[in-house]
C-alpha positions as CSV (number, residue, x, y, z in Angstrom):
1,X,0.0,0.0,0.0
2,X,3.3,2.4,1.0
3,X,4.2,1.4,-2.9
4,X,1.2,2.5,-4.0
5,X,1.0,5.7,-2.3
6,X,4.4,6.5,-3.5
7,X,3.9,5.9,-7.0
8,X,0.7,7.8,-7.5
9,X,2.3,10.6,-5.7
10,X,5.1,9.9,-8.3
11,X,2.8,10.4,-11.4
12,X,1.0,13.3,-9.9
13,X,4.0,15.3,-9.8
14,X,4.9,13.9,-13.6
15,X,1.9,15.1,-14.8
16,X,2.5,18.6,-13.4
17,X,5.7,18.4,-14.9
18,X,4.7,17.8,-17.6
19,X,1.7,20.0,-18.3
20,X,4.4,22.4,-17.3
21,X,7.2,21.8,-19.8
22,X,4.5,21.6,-22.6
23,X,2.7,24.8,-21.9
24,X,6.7,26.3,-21.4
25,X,7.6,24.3,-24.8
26,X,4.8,26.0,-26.8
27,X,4.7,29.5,-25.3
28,X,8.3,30.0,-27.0
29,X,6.7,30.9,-30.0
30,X,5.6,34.2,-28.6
31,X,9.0,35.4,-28.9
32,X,9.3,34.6,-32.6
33,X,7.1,37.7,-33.0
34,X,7.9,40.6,-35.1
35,X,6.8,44.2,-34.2
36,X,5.3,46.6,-36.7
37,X,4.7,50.2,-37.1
38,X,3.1,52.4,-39.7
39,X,2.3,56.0,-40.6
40,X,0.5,58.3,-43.0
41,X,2.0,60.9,-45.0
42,X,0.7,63.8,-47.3
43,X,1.4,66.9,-48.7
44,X,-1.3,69.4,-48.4
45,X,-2.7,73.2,-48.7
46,X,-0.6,75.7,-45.7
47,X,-4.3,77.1,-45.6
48,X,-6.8,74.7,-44.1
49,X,-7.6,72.1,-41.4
50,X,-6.0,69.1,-40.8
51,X,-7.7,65.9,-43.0
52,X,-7.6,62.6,-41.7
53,X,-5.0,60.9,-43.7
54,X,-6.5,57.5,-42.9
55,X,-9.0,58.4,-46.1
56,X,-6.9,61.1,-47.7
57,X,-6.5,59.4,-51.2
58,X,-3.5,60.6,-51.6
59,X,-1.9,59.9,-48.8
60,X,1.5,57.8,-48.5
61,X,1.2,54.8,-46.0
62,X,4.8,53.6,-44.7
63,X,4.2,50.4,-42.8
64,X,6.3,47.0,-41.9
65,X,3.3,44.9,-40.7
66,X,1.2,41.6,-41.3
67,X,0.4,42.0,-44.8
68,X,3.7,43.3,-46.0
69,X,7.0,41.9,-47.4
70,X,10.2,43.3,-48.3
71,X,9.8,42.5,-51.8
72,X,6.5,44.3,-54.1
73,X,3.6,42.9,-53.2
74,X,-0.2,43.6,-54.8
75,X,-1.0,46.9,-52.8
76,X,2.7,48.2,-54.4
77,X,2.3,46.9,-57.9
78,X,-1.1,48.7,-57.9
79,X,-0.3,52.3,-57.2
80,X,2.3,53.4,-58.6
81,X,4.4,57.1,-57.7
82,X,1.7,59.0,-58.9
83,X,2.7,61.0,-62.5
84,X,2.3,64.7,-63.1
85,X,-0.4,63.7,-65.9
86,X,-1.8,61.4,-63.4
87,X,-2.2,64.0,-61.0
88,X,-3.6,66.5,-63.1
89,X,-7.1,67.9,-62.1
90,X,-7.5,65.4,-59.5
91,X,-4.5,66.4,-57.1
92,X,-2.1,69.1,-56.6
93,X,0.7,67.2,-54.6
94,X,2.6,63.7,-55.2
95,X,3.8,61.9,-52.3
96,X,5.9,58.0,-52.9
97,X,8.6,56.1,-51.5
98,X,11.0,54.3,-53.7
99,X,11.9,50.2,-52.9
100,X,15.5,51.4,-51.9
101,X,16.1,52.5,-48.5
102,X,19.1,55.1,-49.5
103,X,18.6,57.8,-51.7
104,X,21.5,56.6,-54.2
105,X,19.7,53.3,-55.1
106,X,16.6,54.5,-55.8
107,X,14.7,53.9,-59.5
108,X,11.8,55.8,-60.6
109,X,10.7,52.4,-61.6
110,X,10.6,51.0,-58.5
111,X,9.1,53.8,-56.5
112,X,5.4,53.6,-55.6
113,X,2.8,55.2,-53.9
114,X,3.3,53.0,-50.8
115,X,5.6,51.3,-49.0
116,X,5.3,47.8,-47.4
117,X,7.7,45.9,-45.5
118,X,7.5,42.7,-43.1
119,X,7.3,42.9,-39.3
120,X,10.8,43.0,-38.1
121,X,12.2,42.0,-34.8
122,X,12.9,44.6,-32.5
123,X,16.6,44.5,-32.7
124,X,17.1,45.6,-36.0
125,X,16.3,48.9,-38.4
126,X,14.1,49.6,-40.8
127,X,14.2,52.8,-43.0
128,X,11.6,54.1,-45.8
129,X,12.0,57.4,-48.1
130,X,9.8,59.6,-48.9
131,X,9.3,61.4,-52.3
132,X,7.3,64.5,-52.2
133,X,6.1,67.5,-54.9
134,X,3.5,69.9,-55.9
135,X,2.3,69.7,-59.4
136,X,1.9,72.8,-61.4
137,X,-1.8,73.6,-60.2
138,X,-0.4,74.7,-56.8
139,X,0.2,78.2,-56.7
140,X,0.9,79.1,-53.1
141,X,4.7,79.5,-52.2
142,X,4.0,77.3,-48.8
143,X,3.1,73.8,-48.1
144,X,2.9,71.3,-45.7
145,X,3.5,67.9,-44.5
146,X,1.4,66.4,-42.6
147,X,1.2,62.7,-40.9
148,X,-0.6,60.6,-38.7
149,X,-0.4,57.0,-37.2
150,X,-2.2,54.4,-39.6
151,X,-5.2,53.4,-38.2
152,X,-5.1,50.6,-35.6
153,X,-1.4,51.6,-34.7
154,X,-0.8,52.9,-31.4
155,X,3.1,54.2,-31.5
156,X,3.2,53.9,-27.9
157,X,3.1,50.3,-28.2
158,X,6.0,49.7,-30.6
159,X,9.8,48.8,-29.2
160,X,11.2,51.4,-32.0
161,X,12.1,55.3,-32.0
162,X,10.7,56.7,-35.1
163,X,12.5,59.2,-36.4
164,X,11.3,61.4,-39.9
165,X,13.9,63.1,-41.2
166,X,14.4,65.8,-44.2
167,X,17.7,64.2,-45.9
168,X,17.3,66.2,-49.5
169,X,15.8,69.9,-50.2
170,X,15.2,71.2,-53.5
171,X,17.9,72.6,-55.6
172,X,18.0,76.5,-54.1
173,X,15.4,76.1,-51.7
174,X,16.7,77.0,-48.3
175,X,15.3,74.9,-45.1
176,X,16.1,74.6,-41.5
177,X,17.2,71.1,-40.7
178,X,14.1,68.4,-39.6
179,X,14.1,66.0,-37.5
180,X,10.8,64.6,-35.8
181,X,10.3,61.9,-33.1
182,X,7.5,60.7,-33.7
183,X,6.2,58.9,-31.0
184,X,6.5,62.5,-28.9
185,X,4.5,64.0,-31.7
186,X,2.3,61.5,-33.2
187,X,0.6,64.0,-36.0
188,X,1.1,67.2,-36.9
189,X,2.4,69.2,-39.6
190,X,5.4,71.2,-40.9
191,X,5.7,74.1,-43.8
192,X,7.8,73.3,-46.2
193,X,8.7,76.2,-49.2
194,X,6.7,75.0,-51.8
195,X,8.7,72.3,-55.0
196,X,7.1,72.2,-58.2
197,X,7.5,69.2,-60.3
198,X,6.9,70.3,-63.9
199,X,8.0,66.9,-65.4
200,X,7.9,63.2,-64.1
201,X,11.9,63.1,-63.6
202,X,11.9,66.4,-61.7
203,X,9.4,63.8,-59.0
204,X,12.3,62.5,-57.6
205,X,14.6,66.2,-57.2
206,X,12.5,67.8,-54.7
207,X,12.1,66.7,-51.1
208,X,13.0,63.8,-49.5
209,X,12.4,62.1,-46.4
210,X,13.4,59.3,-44.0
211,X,11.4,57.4,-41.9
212,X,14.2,55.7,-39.5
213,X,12.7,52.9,-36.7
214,X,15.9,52.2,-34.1
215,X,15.0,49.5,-31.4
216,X,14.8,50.8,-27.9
217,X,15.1,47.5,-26.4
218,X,16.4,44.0,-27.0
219,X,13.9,41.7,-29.2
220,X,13.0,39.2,-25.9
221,X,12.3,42.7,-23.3
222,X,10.6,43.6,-26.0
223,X,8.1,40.8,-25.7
224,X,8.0,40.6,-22.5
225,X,7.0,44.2,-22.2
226,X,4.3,43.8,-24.8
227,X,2.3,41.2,-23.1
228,X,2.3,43.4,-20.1
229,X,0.7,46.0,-21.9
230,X,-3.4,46.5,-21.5
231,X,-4.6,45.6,-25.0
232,X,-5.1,42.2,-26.4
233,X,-6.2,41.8,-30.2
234,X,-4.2,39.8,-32.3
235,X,-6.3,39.6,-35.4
236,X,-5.7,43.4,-35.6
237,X,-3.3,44.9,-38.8
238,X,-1.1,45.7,-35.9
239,X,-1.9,43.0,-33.6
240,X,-1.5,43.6,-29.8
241,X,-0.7,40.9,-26.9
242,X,-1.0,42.3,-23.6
243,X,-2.2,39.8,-21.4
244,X,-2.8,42.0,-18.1
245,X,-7.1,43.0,-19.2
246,X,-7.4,39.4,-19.3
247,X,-5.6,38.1,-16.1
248,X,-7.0,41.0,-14.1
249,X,-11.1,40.1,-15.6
250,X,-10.2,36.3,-14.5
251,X,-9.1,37.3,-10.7
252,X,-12.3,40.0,-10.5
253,X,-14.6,37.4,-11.9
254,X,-13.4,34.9,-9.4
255,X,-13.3,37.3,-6.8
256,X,-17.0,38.4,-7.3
257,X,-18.0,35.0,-7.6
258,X,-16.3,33.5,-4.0
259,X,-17.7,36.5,-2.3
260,X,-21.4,35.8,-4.1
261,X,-21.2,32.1,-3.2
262,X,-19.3,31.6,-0.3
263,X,-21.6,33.1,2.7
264,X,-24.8,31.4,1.1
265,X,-22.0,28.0,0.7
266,X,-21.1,28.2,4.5
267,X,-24.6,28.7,5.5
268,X,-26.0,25.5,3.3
269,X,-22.8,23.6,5.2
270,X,-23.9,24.8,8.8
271,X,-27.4,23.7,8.0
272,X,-26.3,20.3,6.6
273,X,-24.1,19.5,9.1
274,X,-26.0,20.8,12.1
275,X,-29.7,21.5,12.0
276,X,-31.2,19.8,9.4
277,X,-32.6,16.7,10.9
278,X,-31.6,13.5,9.2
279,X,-34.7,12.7,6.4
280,X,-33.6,16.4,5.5
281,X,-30.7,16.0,5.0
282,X,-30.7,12.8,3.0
283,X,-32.4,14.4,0.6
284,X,-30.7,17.7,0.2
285,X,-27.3,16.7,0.2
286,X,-27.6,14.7,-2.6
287,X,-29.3,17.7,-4.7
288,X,-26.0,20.0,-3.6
289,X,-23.6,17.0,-5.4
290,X,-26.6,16.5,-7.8
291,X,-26.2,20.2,-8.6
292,X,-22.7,19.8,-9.3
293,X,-22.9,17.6,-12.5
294,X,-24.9,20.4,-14.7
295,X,-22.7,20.9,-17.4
296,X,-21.1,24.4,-17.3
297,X,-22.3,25.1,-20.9
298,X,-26.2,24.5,-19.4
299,X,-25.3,27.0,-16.3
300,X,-24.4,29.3,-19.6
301,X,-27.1,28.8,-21.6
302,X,-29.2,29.0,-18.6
303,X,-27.8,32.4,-17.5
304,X,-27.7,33.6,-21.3
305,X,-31.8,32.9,-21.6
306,X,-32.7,33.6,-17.9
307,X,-30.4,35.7,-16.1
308,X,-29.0,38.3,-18.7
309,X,-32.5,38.9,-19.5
310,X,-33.7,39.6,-16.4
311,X,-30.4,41.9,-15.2
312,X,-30.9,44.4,-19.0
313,X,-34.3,44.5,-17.7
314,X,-34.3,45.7,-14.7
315,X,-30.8,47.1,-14.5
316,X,-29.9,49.0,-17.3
317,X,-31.9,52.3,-16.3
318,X,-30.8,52.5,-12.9
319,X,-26.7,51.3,-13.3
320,X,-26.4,52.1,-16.6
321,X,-26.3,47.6,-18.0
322,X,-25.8,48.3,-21.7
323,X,-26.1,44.4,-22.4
324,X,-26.7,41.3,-19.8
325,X,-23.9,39.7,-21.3
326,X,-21.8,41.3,-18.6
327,X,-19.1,41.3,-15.6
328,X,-21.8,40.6,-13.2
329,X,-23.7,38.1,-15.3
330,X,-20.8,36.2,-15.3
331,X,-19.9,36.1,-11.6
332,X,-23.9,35.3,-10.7
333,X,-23.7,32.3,-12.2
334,X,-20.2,31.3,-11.8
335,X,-21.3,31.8,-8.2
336,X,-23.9,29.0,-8.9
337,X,-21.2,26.9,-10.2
338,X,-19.3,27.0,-7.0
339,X,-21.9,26.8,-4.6
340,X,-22.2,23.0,-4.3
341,X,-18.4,22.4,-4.6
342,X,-17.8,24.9,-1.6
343,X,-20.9,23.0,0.3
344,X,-20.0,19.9,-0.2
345,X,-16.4,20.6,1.0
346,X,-17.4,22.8,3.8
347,X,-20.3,20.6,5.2
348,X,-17.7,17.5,5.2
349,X,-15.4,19.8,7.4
350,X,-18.1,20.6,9.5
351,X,-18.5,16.7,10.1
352,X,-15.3,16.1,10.6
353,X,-15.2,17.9,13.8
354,X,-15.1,15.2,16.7
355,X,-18.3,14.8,18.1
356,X,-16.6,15.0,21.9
357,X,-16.0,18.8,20.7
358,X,-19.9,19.4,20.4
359,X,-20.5,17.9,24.1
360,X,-18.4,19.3,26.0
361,X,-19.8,22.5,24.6
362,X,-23.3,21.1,25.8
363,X,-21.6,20.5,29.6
364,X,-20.5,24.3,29.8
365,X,-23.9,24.9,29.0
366,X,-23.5,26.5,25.6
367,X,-26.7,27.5,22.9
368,X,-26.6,25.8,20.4
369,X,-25.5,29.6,18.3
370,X,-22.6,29.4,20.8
371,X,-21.3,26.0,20.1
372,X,-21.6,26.6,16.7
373,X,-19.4,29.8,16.7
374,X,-16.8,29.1,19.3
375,X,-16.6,25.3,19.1
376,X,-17.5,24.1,15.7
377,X,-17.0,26.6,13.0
378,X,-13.3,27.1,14.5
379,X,-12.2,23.5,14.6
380,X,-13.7,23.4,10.9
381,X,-12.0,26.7,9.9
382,X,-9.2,24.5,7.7
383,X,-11.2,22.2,6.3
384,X,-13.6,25.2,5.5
385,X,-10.7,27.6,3.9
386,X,-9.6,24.6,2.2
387,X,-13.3,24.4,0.3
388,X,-13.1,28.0,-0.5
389,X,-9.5,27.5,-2.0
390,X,-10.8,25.0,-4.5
391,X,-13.8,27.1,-5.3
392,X,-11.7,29.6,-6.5
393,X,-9.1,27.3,-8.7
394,X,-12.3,26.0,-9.8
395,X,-13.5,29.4,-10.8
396,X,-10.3,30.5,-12.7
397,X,-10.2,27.8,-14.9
398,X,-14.0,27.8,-16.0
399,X,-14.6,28.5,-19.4
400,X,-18.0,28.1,-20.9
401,X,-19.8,30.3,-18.3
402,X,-17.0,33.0,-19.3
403,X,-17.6,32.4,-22.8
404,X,-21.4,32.5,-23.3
405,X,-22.0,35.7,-20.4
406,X,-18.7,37.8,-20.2
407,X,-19.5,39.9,-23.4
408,X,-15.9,38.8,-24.8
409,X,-13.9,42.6,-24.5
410,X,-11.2,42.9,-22.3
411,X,-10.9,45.8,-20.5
412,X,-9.0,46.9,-17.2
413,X,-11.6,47.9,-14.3
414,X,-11.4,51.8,-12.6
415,X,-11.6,52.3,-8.9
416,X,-10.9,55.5,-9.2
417,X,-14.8,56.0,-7.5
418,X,-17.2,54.1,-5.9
419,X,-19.6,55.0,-9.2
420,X,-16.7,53.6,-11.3
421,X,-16.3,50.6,-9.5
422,X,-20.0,49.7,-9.7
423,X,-19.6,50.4,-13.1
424,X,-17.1,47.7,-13.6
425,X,-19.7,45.0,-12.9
426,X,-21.8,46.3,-15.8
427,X,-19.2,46.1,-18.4
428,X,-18.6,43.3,-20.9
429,X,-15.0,41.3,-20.0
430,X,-12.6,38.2,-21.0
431,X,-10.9,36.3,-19.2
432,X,-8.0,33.7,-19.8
433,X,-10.2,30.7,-20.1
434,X,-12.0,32.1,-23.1
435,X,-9.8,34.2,-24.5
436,X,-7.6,30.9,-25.2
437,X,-11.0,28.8,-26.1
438,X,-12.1,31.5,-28.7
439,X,-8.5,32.0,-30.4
440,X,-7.1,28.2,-30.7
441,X,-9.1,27.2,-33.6
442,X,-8.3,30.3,-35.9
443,X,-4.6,30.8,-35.0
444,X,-1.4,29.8,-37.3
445,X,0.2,26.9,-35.7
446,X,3.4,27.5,-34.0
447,X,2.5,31.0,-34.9
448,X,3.2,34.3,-32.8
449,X,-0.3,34.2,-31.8
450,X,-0.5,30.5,-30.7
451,X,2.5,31.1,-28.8
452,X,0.8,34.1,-26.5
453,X,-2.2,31.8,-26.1
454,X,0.2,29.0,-24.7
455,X,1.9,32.0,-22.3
456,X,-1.6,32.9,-21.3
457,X,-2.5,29.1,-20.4
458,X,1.0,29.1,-18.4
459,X,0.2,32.1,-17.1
460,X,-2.7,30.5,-15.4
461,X,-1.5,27.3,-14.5
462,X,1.0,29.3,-12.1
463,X,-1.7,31.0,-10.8
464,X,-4.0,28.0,-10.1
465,X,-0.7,26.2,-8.6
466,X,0.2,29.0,-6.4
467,X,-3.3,29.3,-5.0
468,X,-3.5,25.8,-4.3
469,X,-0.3,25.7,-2.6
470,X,-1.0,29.2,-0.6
471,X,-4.6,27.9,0.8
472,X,-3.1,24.5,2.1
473,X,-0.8,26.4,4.0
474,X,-3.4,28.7,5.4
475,X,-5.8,25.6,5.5
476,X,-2.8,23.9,7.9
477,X,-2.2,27.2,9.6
478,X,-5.6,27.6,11.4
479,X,-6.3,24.0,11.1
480,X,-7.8,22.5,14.6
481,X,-5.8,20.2,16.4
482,X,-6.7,17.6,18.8
C-alpha cells in the first residue's frame, strides 16, 4: 500500500511536470514575433484644417506589418508614384517612396505610392524614403507635411524610436534642418517652401524624407513588455498581446464570484451538518452534489436565456447595464457553479469535527449559536478555507460560463470612485479561459499568436498552482488540532 501511495504521488507530480514543460515548450513561440509600425504621410494646402489621412487618397502609407513583405507585393504593384499627368485635375501634390532604402539606389521604376515591409524584430532597423512634390496647379509659395499613425497603430506600443527626417531639399530652396520623433509627436504638420515638379523626372529632385525605426530594447524585453501592456487583439493589422485586461477580468470574476457564493455555501454547510434533521438531510445533500454535475455550458445557456434577461431588464436604467452579457452576469452564475463544490467541502469539514467537541460544549452549557461559533465553526476553519481555495481554482479555470455571459472585450476595471467601480460589474469582460478557447481554432500553428495563447494558459497554470499551494498552508495554519 506504501508502494502504491508512492507511485501515484510519483505520477501526480509527472503530470505537473509535464503539463508544465509543454505549456513552457509552446509559449516559446511568442518570442518569434515581429513588431510593426506604420504611418501616413501627405502633402497638403498651408491654408486649411487638418484631414484625416486615414481616407486622404492621396496619402503615402509607410508600414512593416502583417500583410507586407520586403519585396513588391499587390497593394505596391497597384499604385504606382503617382505622374504629373496622373495627378492633373485630381491632385495638386505627389507623395511615394522608392523600394531602396538610400537615396542613391533608388529607381523611378521602383518607387510607388506606398511602402510595405514585413514585421521586423525589434533589434534591427528599418528605414523608408519619402518622395514628395506639388504639381503645377499649386500656386501658393507654402506647403505642408502632414502625418498621422495608420489606423489601428498605437506608436506607444512599438519597441522602436521613429524618427522622420528631411535628408534632401530642393535645388535652391533654403530649409532649417528636420528631424521629428515621432512617438513624442504622433501628428502634426510642418511648412515646407513650396517644389514644383513640372515633369515626371523632376518627381524625384524635390524633397525627400526618411522614416528611420531604431529598437529601444532587446527583441526578448521587447516581448515581455508587450504582453504586459493593456490591449489584447491579435487579429488586428497591428496586432496587440497584452495579457494584463485578461488576467485582471479572471481574478475579479473569481473574486465576485467567491464572495457571491461563499456566505450562502457556509450557510447551506452549517445547515447540513447541524440543523437539518436526518430525512432532510438525506435528501438535500444529494441535490447539492446533484447540482454539481450540470454541465457548465447548461449553467451558460441557462444564464444567457434567464439571467441576462432579467439583469438588462431591470438594471440597465438604474446602473447604466448596456447588455446582460456582462461582468456581473458572469460572476452570478459562476457563483452557482461553486456553490455545491464549496458546500459539499465545507459541510464535510463541519463533520469532521469530533463529536466530543460538540459535548463538551453542551456541559458548559453553551446554545446551540454558541457551540456553533466558538466550538464548531473554529475547529472546521481548515477544512472550510480549504473548500473556499478550491472554489476559486475551480472558478479561474472555467470556461463556458465566461464564454457564453462575459460579453468577450477585455478591459481593465477603474476604482478610481465608488460610481466607477460599480460600473465595472456592468461592463462586458474576457478572461483567460475564453480568451484561449475562442482564439485556438483560428490561430497559425506554432504562430506568434499560438504562442501568447500558450503563455496565457502558463500564465494561469501558475496561478491556479500557487493558489493551491498558498490555501493549504493557510488551511494547515488555522487547522484544529486535537
Amino acid at each position: 500500500m506504501t508502494s502504491l501511495v508512492y507511485a501515484s504521488g510519483g505520477v501526480i507530480v509527472g503530470i505537473i511536470l509535464a503539463i508544465a514543460y509543454y505549456l513552457t515548450h509552446e509559449s516559446t513561440y511568442a518570442f518569434d514575433r515581429k513588431f510593426d509600425f506604420g504611418y501616413r504621410f501627405a502633402l497638403q494646402p498651408i491654408k486649411g484644417e487638418f484631414e484625416d489621412l486615414d481616407i486622404d487618397p492621396n496619402a503615402t502609407l509607410l508600414t512593416a506589418n502583417r500583410e507586407g513583405m520586403d519585396e513588391l507585393d499587390e497593394k505596391e504593384e497597384g499604385v504606382p508614384f503617382p505622374t504629373i499627368e496622373s495627378l492633373a485635375g485630381v491632385a495638386k501634390f505627389g507623395t511615394g517612396s522608392p523600394q531602396a532604402s538610400t537615396l542613391s539606389n533608388a529607381i523611378p521604376e521602383e518607387t510607388f505610392k506606398d511602402h510595405w515591409k514585413g514585421m521586423k524584430r525589434a533589434d534591427r532597423s528599418t528605414k523608408f524614403l519619402l518622395f514628395g512634390f506639388a504639381t503645377p496647379e499649386y500656386k501658393d509659395p507654402k506647403m505642408a507635411l502632414a502625418w498621422s499613425p495608420d489606423a489601428a497603430f498605437d506608436p506607444n506600443l512599438t519597441p522602436f524610436d521613429l524618427k522622420l527626417k528631411l535628408v534632401q531639399s530642393p535645388a535652391g530652396v533654403k530649409t532649417d534642418p528636420i528631424e521629428i520623433d515621432l512617438r513624442k509627436q504622433k501628428t502634426g504638420r510642418i511648412e515646407l517652401p513650396t517644389f514644383v515638379a513640372r515633369t515626371d523626372e523632376d518627381r524625384q529632385k524635390g524633397y525627400v524624407f526618411e522614416l528611420v525605426a531604431t529598437p529601444t530594447m532587446s527583441h526578448n524585453v521587447a516581448v515581455l513588455a508587450g504582453t504586459m501592456r493593456s490591449e489584447w487583439d491579435g487579429t488586428l493589422a497591428y496586432p496587440r498581446f497584452g495579457i494584463v485586461p485578461l488576467i485582471v477580468g479572471t481574478l475579479i470574476l473569481t473574486i465576485i464570484a467567491v464572495l457571491i457564493a461563499t456566505p450562502f455555501s457556509i450557510g447551506a454547510a452549517v445547515y447540513l451538518s447541524e440543523i437539518a434533521p436526518n430525512r432532510v438531510r438525506e435528501w438535500l445533500k444529494p441535490l447539492v452534489e446533484l447540482l454539481a454535475s450540470v454541465p457548465t455550458v447548461v449553467l451558460g445557456y441557462f444564464g444567457l436565456m434567464l439571467l441576462a434577461p432579467f439583469l438588462g431588464n431591470t438594471l440597465a436604467a438604474a446602473v447604466g447595464l448596456e447588455s446582460g452579457r456582462a461582468l456581473l452576469t458572469a460572476a452570478i452564475m459562476m457563483a452557482v457553479l461553486l456553490f455545491p463544490t464549496i458546500t459539499s467541502f465545507a459541510e464535510d469539514a463541519l463533520q469532521a469535527v469530533p463529536q466530543s467537541m460538540r459535548d463538551g460544549g453542551e456541559a458548559l452549557g453553551l446554545t446551540a449559536r454558541e457551540k456553533l461559533k466558538k466550538i464548531i465553526l473554529p475547529a472546521a476553519k481548515g477544512g472550510i478555507i480549504s473548500a473556499v481555495i478550491l472554489g476559486i481554482a475551480r472558478a479561474i479555470g472555467e470556461t463556458m460560463i465566461v464564454w457564453i455571459l462575459s460579453g468577450g472585450t477585455p478591459f481593465l476595471p477603474s476604482f478610481a470612485s465608488p460610481k466607477d467601480a460599480v460600473a465595472n460589474l456592468m461592463k462586458p469582460m474576457k478572461g483567460v479561459p475564453d480568451a484561449i478557447a475562442i482564439e485556438m481554432g483560428n490561430v497559425d500553428f506554432e504562430g506568434v499568436h499560438y504562442g501568447h495563447l500558450f503563455l496565457l494558459g502558463l500564465v494561469l497554470f501558475i496561478i491556479t498552482l500557487a493558489i493551491n499551494t498558498i490555501g493549504q498552508r493557510m488551511a494547515k495554519k488555522v487547522a484544529w488540532r486535537s
